[in-house]
C-alpha positions in Angstrom: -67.8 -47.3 49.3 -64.8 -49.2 50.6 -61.2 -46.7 49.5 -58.1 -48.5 48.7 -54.6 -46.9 49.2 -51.7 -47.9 47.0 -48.1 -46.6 46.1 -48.2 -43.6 42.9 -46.1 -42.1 40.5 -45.6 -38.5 41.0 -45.9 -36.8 37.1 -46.8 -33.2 37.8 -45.3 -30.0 36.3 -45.6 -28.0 39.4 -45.0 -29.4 42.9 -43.1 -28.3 45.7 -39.9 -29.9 46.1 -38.1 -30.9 49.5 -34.5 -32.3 49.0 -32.9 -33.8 51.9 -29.3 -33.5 51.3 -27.3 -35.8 54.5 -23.8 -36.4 55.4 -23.3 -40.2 55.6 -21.0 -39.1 58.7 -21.2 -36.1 60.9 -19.5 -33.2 59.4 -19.8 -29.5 58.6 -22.7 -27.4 57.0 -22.2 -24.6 55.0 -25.7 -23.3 54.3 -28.0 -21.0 56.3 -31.6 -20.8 56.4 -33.2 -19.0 53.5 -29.7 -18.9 51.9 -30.3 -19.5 47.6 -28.4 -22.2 45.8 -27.9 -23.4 42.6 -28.0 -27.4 41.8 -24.3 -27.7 41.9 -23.3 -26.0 45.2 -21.9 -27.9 48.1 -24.5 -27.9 51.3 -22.0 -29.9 53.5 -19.0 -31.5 54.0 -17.0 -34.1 55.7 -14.2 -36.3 56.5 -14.4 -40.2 56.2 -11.3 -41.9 58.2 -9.7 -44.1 55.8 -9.6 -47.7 56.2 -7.8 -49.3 58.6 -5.7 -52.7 57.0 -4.0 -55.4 59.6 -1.0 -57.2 58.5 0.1 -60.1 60.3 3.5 -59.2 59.9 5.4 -61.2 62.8 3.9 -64.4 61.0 4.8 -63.2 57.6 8.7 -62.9 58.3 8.1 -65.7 60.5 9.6 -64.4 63.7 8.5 -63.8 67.2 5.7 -60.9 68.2 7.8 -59.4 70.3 10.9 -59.3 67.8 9.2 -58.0 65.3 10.4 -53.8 65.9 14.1 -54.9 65.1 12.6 -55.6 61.4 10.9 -52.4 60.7 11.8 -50.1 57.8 9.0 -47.7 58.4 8.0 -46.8 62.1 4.7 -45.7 63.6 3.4 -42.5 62.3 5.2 -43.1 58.9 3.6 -42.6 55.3 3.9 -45.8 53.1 3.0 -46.8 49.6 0.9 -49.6 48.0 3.5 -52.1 47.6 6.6 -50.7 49.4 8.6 -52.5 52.3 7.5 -52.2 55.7 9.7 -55.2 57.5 12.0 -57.7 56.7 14.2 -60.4 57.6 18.0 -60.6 56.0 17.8 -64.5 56.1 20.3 -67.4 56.2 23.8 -65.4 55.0 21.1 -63.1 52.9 19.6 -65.8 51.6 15.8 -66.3 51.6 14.9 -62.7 52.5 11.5 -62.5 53.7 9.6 -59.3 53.4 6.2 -57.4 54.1 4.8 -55.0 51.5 2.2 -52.5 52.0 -1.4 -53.5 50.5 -1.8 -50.1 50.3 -1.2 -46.5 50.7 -1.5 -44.9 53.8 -0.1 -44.1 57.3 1.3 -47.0 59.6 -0.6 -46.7 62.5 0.0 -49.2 64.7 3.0 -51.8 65.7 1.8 -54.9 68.1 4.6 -56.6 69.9 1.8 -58.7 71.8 -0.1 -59.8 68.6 2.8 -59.0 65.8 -0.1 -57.3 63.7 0.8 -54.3 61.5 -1.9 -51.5 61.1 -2.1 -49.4 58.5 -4.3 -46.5 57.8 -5.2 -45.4 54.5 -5.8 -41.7 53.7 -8.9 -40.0 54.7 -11.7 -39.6 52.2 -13.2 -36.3 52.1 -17.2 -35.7 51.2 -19.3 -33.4 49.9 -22.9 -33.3 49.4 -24.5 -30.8 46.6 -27.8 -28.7 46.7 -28.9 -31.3 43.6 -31.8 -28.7 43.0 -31.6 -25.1 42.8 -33.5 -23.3 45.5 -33.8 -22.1 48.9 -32.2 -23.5 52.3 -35.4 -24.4 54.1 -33.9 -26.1 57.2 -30.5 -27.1 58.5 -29.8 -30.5 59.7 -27.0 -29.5 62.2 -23.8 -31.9 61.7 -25.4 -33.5 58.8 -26.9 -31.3 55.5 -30.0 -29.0 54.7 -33.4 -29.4 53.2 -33.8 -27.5 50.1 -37.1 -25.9 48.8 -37.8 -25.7 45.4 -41.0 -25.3 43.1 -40.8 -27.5 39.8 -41.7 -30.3 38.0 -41.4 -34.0 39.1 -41.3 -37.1 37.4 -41.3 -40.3 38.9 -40.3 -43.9 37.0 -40.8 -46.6 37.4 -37.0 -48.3 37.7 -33.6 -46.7 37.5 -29.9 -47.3 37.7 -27.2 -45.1 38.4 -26.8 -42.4 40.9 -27.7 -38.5 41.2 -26.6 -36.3 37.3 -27.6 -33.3 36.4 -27.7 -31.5 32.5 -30.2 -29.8 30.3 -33.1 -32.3 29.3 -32.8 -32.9 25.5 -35.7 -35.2 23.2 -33.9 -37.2 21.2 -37.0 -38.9 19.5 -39.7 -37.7 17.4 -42.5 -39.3 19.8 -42.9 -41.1 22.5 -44.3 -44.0 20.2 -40.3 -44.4 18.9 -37.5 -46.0 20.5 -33.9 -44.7 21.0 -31.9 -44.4 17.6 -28.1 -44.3 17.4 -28.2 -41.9 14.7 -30.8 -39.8 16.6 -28.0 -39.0 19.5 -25.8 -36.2 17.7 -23.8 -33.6 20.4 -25.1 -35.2 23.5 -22.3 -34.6 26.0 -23.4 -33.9 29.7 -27.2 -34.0 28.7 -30.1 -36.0 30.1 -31.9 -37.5 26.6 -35.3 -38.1 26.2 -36.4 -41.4 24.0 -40.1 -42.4 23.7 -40.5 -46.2 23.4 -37.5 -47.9 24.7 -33.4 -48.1 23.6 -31.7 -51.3 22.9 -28.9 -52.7 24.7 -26.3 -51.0 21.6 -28.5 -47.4 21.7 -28.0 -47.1 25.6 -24.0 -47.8 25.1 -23.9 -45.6 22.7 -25.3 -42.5 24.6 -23.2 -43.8 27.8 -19.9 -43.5 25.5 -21.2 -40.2 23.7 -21.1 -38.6 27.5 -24.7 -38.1 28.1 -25.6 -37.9 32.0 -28.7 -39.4 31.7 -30.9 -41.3 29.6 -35.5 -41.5 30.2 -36.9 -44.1 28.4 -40.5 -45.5 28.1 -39.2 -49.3 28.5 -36.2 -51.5 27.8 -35.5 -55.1 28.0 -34.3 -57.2 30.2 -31.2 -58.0 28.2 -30.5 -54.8 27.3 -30.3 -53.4 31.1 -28.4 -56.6 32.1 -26.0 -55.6 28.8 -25.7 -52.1 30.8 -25.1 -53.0 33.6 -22.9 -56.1 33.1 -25.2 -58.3 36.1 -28.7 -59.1 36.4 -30.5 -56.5 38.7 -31.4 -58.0 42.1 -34.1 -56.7 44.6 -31.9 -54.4 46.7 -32.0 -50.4 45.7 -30.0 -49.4 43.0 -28.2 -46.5 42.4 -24.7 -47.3 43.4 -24.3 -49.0 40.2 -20.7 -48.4 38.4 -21.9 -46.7 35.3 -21.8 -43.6 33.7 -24.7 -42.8 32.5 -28.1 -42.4 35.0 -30.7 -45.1 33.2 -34.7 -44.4 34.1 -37.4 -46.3 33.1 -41.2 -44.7 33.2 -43.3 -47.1 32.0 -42.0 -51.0 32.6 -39.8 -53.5 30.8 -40.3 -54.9 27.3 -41.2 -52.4 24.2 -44.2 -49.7 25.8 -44.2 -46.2 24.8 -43.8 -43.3 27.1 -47.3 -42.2 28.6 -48.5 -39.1 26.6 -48.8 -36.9 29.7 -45.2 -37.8 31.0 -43.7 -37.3 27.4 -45.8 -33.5 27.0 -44.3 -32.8 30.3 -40.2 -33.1 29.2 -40.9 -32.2 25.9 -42.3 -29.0 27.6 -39.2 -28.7 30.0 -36.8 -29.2 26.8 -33.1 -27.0 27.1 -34.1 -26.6 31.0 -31.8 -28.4 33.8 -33.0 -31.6 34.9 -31.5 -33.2 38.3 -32.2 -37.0 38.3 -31.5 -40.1 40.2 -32.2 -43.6 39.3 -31.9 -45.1 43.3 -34.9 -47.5 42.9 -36.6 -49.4 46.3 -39.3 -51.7 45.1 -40.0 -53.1 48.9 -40.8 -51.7 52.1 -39.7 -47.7 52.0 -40.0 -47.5 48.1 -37.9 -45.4 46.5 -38.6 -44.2 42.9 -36.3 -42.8 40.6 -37.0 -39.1 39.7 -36.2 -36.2 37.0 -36.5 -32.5 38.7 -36.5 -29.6 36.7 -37.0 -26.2 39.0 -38.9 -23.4 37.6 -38.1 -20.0 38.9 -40.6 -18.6 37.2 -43.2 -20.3 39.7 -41.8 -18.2 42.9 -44.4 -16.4 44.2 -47.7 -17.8 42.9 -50.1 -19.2 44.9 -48.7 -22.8 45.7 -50.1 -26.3 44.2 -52.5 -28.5 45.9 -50.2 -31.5 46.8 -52.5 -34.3 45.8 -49.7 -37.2 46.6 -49.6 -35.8 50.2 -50.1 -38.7 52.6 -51.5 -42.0 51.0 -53.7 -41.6 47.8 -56.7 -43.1 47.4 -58.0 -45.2 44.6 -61.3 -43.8 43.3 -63.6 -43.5 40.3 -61.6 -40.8 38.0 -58.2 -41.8 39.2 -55.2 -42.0 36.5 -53.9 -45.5 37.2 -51.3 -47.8 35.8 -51.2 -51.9 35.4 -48.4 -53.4 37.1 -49.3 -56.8 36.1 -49.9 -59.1 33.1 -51.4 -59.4 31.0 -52.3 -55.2 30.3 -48.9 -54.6 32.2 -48.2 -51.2 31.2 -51.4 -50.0 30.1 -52.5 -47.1 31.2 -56.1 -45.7 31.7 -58.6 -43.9 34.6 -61.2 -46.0 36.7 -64.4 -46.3 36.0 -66.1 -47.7 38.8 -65.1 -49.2 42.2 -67.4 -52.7 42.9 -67.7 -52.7 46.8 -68.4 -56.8 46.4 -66.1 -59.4 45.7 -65.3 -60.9 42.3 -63.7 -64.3 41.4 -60.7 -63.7 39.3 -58.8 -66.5 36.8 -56.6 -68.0 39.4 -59.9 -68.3 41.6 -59.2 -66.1 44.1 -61.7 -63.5 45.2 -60.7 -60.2 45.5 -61.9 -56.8 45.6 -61.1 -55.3 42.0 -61.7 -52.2 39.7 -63.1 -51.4 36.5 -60.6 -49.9 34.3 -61.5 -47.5 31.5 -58.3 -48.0 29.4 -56.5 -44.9 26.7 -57.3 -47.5 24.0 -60.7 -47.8 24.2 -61.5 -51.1 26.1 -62.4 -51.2 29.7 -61.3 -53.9 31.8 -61.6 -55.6 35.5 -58.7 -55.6 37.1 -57.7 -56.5 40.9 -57.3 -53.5 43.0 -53.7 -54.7 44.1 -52.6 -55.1 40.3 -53.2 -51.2 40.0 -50.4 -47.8 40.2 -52.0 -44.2 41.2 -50.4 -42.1 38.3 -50.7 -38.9 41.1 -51.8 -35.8 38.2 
């Protein structure tokens, strides 16, 4: 029997975690091997130069390159501010001064009397990358971070915005049937919340401006991520999005309710920490966003059998997903795998699978149309 491979959600409560934590820049690491640390803890560090601004400065006061050092106020090696004078002329009996103010604050670094460019350096940046996850250093990455180990759950989604948060999970609705409700939020400050079915584009505001870290929804709408995030959503990864609360999706767009086994799972892991990042990749190198929870309580015992190592293959049993219309969402476990080929509504032929859906109805759906849910 022919075996398909396709991309799966990871939605396990016990897994072992690997967290590579980078530099963007070479810098210092200040973990060892086998060292424990917590979620918040800072694995590395690093300098960033600051940004180097040219000013065209000669043709600004409108004089000659080489003339331009008798017009200085601040010399090479000085500190400036945004805004204040760096060279000027007095003008015709001190009229029609001309002036050069500094775009920003920083250090002048640089006087051409070749070019008559001004360079000014803004202040370094300095970076710091945390553990994320609580648990053990498993490798250094010298100049750059660590690896950390942890055993936990994982739950993957779908879509996300918003970068790396951390707080205790918290349900804030009665099933995963029911959407967000304002009135549903309460005390919410630093927490990741829980909704089943969805949150309008008012509901996710609403626990952005209450102060919760995160929010994990079944589904939302279009309009109400857009509303969000103040711009359509465009193919590239997200994550560096300017908002303030971390926004993941599990199940798709529209109104669907959380999947069952993905809503036991947090309700299970309710009060604990949860580390989550909505980056989302939906091309080549996917990236899915993720909730972590560590469980300490799993050190020791005999380790899980990593079923999403390598690819995953399609085959009768398998939890799977629908990624297309018209069942998008739906979720359900295959029934059977037809080696042949089987004409499909646009006429194609394609190899496709028979779908045993949680509703009841069983369905033929193309292979390629199909999500591993990795259990």
């Amino acid at each position: 029997m022919p075996i398909a491979y396709t991309p799966g959600l990871r939605v396990t409560g016990d897994t072992t975690i690997r967290a590579t934590r980078r530099l963007p820049t070479k810098g210092e690491v200040l973990v060892a091997v086998g060292q424990r640390v917590e979620a918040d803890a800072i694995v590395a560090r690093a300098e960033m130069p600051g940004e180097l601004h040219t000013l065209r400065a000669a043709q600004m006061l409108g004089v000659e390159p080489h003339e331009l050092t008798s017009h200085l106020t601040k010399r090479p090696g000085d500190t400036v501010e945004v805004g204040e004078v760096i060279a000027s002329t007095a003008g015709l009996w001190g009229l029609f001064r001309s002036e050069v103010r500094a775009p920003v604050s920083g250090r002048l670094e640089e006087v051409s009397e070749a070019s008559g460019h001004v360079r000014i350096r803004q202040q370094s940046r300095h970076i710091q990358v945390r553990a994320h996850v609580a648990g053990q250093v498993a490798e250094v990455l010298e100049g750059e971070g660590a690896v950390i180990e942890a055993r936990g759950a994982l739950i993957q989604g779908i879509f996300g915005v918003g970068g790396e948060r951390r707080g205790p999970l918290r349900i804030v609705s009665p099933s995963p049937q029911e959407p967000l409700r304002a009135g549903d939020l309460g005390d919410c400050t630093g927490c990741v919340l829980v909704a089943g079915a969805g949150a309008d584009g008012p509901s996710i505001l609403r626990a952005a401006d209450a102060g919760a870290a995160g929010l994990v929804v079944g589904a939302v709408r279009d309009e109400a991520l857009r509303s969000y995030v103040g711009y359509d959503i465009g193919v590239a990864i997200t994550g560096q999005e300017d908002v303030p609360m971390t926004l993941i999706i599990t199940e798709g767009f529209g109104q669907l309710a959380m999947a069952q086994r993905t809503w036991d799972l947090l309700v299970s892991l309710a009060g604990r920490l949860a580390s989550i990042n909505g980056a989302t990749q939906i091309r080549a190198g996917v990236i899915r966003p993720e909730i972590i929870v560590t469980r300490e309580e799993l050190a020791g015992q005999p380790g899980p059998e990593e079923a999403g190592a390598g690819a995953a293959a399609l085959a009768p049993g398998a939890r799977v997903r629908i990624i297309r219309e018209p069942r998008f969402g739906a979720l359900g476990r295959v029934s059977a795998l037809p080696p042949e080929l089987t004409e499909i509504e646009t006429g194609s032929r394609v190899r496709v699978a028979r779908v045993r859906l949680d509703e009841g109805d069983e369905v033929v759906v193309p292979r390629a149309n199909l999500e591993l849910i990795q259990e």
